[in-house]
N, C-alpha and C positions, 0 to 999 in steps of 0.2 A: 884129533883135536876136538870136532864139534859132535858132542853125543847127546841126544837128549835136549829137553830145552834151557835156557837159562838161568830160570827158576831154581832148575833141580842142581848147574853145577854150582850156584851158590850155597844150596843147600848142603850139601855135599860140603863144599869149605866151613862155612858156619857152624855144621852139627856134626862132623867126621873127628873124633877125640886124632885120628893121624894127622889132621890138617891143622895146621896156623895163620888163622883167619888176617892176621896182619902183615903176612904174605903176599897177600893178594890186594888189587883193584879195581875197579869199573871201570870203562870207558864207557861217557854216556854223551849221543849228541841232545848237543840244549838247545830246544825248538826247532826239530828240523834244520840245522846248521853244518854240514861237514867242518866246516872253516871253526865251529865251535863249539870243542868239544872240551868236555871236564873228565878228569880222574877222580875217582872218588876212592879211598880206601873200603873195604867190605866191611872192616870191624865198626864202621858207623852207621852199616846200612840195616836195618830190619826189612825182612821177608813178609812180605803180606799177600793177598790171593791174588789180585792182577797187578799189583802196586807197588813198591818199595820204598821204605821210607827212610828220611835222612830228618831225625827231629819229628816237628810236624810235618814238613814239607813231604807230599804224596808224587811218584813219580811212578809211571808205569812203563812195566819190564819193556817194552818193544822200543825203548830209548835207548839199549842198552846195546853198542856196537862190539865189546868183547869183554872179556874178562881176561884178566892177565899175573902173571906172577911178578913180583918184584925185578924177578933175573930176565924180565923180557917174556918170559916165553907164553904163549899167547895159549891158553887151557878151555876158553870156549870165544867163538866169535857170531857175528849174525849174517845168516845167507846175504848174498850181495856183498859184502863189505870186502871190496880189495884186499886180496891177501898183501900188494905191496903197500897197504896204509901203514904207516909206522904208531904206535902210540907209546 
C-alpha cells in the first residue's frame, strides 16, 4: 500500500496517462482534528513543493491521512493512522 511519499503517489495519479485522476481522493485532517476530516477529489488539487493547492488556498502535504480510490481501496496512507479508520 504505502510506497514512497505522498507527494510522489499523487504524482503518479496526476501525471501517469494509465491513471484516472477522477478516481481518486484525499483524505485530509483540517487543523489537527481526527473528528475532522475532509475528502477532497485529486482532479482539484495541484502539486506544489511542500504544499498542495485547492484554488488559492495552500495546504501542506503532512495534512494528508490517505489517499484513496473511489472503490474504497486505500493506495497510499500516513504512518500512524489506523488501518481500522474508515474514510
Amino acid at each position: 500500500m504505502r510506497k514512497g511519499s505522498v507527494k510522489e503517489a499523487l504524482a503518479k495519479i496526476k501525471y501517469d496517462p494509465r491513471e484516472n485522476e477522477s478516481d481518486y481522493y484525499i483524505v485530509i485532517e483540517h487543523r489537527g482534528a481526527y473528528e475532522n476530516i475532509k475528502k477532497i477529489p485529486v482532479e482539484i488539487i495541484e502539486l506544489g513543493h511542500g504544499y498542495f493547492f485547492i484554488g488559492e488556498t495552500q495546504i501542506p502535504y503532512h495534512r494528508i491521512l490517505a489517499v484513496v480510490r473511489k472503490d474504497g481501496k486505500i493506495v497510499w496512507r500516513k504512518r500512524g493512522v489506523s488501518e481500522e479508520l474508515k474514510f
